[in-house]
VOPAGU-2260 file (C-alpha; in pm, 1 decimal, decimal comma):
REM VOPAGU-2260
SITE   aa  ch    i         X         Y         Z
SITE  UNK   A    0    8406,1    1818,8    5251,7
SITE  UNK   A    1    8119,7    2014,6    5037,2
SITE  UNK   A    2    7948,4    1672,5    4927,1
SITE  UNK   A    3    7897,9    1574,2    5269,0
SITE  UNK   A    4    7705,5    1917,2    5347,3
SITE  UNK   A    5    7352,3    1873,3    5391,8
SITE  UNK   A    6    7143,4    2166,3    5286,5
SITE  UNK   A    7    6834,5    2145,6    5521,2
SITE  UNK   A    8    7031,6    2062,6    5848,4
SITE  UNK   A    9    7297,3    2369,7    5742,2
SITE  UNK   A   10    6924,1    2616,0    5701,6
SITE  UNK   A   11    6783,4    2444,1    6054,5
SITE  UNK   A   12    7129,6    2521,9    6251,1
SITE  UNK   A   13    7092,0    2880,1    6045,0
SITE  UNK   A   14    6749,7    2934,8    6221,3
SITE  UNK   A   15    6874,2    2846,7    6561,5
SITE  UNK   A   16    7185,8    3082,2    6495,2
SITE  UNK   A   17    6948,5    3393,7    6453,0
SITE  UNK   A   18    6867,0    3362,2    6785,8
SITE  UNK   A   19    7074,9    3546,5    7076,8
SITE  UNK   A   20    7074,2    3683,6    7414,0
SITE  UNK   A   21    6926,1    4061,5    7268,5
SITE  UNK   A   22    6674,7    3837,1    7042,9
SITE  UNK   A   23    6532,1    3560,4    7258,1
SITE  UNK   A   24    6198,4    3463,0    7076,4
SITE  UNK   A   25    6110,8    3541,9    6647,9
SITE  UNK   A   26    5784,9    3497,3    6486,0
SITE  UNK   A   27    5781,9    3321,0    6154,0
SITE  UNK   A   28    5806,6    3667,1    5945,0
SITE  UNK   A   29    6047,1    3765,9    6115,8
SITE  UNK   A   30    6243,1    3437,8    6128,2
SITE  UNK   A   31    6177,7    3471,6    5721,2
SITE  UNK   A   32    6338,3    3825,2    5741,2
SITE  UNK   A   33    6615,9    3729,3    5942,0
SITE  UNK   A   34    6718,7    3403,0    5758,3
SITE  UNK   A   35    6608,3    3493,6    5403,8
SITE  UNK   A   36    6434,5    3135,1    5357,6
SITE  UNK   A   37    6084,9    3113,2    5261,7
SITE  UNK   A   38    5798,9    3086,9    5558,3
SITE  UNK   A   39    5689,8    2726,4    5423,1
SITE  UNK   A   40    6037,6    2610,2    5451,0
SITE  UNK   A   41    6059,0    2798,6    5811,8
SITE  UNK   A   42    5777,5    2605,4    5868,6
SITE  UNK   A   43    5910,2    2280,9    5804,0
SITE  UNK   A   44    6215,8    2315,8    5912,4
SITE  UNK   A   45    6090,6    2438,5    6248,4
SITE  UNK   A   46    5850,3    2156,7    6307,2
SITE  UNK   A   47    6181,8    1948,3    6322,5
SITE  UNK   A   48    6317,2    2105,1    6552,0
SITE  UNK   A   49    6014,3    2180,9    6755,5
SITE  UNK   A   50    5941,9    1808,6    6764,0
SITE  UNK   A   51    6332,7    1735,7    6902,6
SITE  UNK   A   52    6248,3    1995,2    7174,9
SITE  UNK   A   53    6534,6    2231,5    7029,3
SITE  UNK   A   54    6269,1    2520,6    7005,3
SITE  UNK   A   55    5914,4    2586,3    7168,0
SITE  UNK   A   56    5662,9    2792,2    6949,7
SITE  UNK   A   57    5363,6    2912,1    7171,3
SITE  UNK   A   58    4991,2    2937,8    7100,0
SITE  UNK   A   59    5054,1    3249,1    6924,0
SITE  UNK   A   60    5339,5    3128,7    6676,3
SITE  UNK   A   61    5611,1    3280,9    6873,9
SITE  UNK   A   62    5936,4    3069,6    6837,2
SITE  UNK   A   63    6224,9    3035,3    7084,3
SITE  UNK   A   64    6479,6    2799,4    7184,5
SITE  UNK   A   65    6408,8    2526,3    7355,5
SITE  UNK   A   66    6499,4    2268,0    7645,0
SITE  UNK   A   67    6688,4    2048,0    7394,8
SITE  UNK   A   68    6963,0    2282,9    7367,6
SITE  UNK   A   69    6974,9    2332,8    7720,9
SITE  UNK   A   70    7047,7    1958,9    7795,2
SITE  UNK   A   71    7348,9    1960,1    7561,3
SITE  UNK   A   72    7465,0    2324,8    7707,8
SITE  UNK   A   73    7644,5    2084,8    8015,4
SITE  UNK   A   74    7871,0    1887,1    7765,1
SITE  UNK   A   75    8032,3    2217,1    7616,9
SITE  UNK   A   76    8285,4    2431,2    7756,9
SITE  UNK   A   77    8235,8    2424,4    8170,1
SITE  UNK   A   78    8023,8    2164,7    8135,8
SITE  UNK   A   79    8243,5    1858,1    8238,7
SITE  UNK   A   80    8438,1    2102,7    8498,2
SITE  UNK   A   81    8056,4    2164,3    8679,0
SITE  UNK   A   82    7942,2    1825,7    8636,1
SITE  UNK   A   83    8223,5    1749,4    8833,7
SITE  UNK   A   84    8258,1    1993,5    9093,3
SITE  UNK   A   85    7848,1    1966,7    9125,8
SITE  UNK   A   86    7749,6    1554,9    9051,7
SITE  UNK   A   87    7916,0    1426,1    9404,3
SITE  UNK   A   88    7709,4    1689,9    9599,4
SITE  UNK   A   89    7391,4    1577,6    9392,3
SITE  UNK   A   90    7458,5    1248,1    9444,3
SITE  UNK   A   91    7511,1    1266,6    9873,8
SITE  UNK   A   92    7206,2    1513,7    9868,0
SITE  UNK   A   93    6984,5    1265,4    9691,1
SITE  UNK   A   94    7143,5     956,2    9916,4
SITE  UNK   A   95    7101,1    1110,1   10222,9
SITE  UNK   A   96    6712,1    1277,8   10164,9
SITE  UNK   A   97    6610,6    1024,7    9940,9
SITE  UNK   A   98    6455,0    1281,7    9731,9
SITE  UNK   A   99    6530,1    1430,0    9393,1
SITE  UNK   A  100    6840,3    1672,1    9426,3
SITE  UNK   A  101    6900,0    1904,7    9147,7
SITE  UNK   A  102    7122,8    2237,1    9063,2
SITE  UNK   A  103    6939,9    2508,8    8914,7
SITE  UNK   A  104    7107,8    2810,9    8737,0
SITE  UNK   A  105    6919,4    3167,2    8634,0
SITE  UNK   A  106    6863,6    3222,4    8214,4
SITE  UNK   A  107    6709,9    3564,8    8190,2
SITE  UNK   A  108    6364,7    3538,7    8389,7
SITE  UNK   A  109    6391,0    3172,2    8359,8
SITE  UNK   A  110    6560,5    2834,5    8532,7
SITE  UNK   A  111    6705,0    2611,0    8345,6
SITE  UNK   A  112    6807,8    2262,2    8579,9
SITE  UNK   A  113    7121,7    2185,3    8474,1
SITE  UNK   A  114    7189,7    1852,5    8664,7
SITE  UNK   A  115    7035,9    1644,4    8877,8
SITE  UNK   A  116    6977,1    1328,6    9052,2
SITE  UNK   A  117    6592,3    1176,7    9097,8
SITE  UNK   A  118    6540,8    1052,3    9424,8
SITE  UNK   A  119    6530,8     663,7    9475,7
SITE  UNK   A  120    6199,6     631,0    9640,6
SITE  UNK   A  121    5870,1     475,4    9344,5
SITE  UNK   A  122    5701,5     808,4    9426,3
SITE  UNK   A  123    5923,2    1048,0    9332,6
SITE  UNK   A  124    5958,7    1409,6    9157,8
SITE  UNK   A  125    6101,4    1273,1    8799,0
SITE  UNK   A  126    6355,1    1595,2    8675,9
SITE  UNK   A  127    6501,9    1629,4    8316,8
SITE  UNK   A  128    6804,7    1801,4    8266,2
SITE  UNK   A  129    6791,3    2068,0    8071,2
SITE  UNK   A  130    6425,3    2137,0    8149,5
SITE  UNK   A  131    6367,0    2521,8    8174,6
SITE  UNK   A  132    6103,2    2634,8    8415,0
SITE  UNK   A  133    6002,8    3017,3    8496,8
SITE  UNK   A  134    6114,0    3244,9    8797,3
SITE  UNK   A  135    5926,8    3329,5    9086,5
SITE  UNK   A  136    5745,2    3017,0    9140,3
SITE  UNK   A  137    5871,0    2683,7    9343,9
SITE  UNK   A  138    6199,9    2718,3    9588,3
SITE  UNK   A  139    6464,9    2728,4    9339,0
SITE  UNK   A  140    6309,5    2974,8    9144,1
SITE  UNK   A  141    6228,1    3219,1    9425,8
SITE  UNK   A  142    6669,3    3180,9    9517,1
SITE  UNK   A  143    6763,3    3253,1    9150,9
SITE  UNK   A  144    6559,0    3549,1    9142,3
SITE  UNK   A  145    6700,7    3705,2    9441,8
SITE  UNK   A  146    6378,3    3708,2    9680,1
SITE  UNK   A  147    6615,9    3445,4    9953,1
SITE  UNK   A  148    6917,7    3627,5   10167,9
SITE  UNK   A  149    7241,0    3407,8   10133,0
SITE  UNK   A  150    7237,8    3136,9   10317,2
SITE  UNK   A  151    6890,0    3092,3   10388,2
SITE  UNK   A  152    6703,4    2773,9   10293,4
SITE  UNK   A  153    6338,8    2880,4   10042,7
SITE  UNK   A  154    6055,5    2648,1   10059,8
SITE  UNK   A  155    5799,8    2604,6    9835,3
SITE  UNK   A  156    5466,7    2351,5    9817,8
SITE  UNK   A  157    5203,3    2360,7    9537,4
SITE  UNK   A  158    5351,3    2697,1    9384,3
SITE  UNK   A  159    5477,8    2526,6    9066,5
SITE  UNK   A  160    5270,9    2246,4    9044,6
SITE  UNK   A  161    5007,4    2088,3    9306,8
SITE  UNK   A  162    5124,1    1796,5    9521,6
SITE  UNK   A  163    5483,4    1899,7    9456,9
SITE  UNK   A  164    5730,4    2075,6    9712,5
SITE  UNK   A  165    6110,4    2171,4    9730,7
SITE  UNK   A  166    6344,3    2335,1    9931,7
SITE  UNK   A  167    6650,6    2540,3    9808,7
SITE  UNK   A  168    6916,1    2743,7    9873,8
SITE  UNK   A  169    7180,5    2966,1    9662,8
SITE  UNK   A  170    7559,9    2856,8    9591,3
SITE  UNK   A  171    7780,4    3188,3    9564,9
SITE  UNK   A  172    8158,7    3213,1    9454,0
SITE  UNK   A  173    8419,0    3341,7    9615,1
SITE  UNK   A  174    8325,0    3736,6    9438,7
SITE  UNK   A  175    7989,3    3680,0    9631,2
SITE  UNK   A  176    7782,4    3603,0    9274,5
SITE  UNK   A  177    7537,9    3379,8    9280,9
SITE  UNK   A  178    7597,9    3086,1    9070,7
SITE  UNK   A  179    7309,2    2830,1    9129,8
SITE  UNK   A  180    7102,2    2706,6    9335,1
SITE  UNK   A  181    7105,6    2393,0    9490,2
SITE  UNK   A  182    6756,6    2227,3    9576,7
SITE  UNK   A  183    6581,6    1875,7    9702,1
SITE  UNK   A  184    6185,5    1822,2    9574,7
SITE  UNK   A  185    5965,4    1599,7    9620,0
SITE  UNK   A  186    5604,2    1434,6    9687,2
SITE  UNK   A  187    5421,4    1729,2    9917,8
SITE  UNK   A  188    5251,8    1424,0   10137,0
SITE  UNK   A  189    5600,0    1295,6   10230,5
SITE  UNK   A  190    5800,3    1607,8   10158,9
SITE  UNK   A  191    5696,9    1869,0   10415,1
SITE  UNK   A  192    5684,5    1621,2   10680,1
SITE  UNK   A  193    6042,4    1623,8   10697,8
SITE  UNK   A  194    6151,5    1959,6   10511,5
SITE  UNK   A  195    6220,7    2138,8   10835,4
SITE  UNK   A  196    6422,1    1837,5   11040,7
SITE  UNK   A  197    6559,4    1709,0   10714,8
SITE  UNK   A  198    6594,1    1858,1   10450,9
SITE  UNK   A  199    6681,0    2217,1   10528,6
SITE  UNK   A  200    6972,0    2131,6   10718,9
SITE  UNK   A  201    7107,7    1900,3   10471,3
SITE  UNK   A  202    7096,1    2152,6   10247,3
SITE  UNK   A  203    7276,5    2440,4   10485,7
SITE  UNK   A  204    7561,6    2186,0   10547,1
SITE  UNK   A  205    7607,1    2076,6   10140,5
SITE  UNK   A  206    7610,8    2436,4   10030,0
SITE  UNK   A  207    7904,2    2594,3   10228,6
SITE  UNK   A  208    8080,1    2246,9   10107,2
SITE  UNK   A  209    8047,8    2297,5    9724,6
SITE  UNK   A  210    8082,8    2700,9    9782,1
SITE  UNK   A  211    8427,7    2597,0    9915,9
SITE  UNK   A  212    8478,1    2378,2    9626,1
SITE  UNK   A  213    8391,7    2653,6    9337,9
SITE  UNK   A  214    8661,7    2777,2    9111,2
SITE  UNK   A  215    8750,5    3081,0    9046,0
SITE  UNK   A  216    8672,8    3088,9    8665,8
SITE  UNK   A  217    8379,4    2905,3    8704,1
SITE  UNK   A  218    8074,9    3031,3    8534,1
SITE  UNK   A  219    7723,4    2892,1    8483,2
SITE  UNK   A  220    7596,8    3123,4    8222,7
């Protein structure tokens, strides 16, 4: 099997390695103290995997992981198990609003949308899975960080990004944790129209469903 080692993927998966859950973001010296590989061939081998979307480096040269790895996170370990329990749920919420449903789950003081489902409609809010957005700002966001009671519906219009709203609300386990949260965006012009008489209440009737539905074992992070 040593022949069919390649030397620069085995040093990019060793930069991705070095980070962790105590060391979320490196800059290149210290990516060059950590690894023991030279900055230029940080450099290069970073730009690879910057370009892939498996890290993010910022205007100041700080590098950390990127959206990439989220989106392949799902196919590992719980992955098929949530897909599963969580896709049908997606799929009615999305059917029956005809906007984009999506499940959300907290990463430190981000989001990180985990699946979801783009509504039907030409005008639509276009999600990626995987894509990780900050706390605090937009429905889903506001649940994860603990600022909406259980069982209580947030809404949010413009806070993330004008012309864009969303409603959410947080899926719990059977220990009370929150595990997610469960959310329908869209077009603001179309979407708050119907957010109270529509949306909110589909989402108070799917989230007791798939709360009754959630293993035991069942983590998201």
């Amino acid at each position: 099997m040593a022949q069919r080692r390649v030397e620069a993927v085995e040093r990019a998966l060793t930069l991705l390695e070095a980070f962790s859950q105590e060391r979320r973001e490196f800059s290149l010296t210290e990516l060059a103290n950590a690894s023991g590989f030279y900055k230029s061939t940080i450099l290069r081998l970073m730009a690879s995997l910057e370009h892939f979307g498996y890290v993010t480096r910022d205007e100041r040269g700080i590098y950390r992981v990127g959206p990439a790895v989220s989106r392949l996170a799902p196919l590992a370990g719980d992955g098929p198990q949530l897909e599963n329990l969580v896709r049908p749920i997606l799929e009615s919420l999305r059917d029956a609003s005809e906007e984009t449903a999506s499940f959300y789950v907290r990463d430190g003081d981000h989001r990180i949308c985990r699946l979801r489902e783009n509504g039907r409609l030409e005008v639509r809010h276009h999600l990626e899975e995987g894509v990780r957005l900050p706390l605090g700002r937009g429905a889903a966001g506001r649940v994860l960080n603990y600022e909406t009671p259980r069982g209580q519906v947030a809404v949010s219009s413009g806070e993330r990004q004008a012309g864009l709203s969303a409603a959410a609300i947080g899926i719990y386990n059977g220990e009370g944790e929150l595990m997610g949260a469960l959310a329908l965006s869209g077009p603001s012009e179309r979407f708050n129209l119907a957010a109270k008489d529509r949306h909110m209440p589909l989402l108070t009737q799917y989230a007791p469903r798939l709360e009754r539905q959630w293993p035991r074992a069942l983590r998201t992070s």
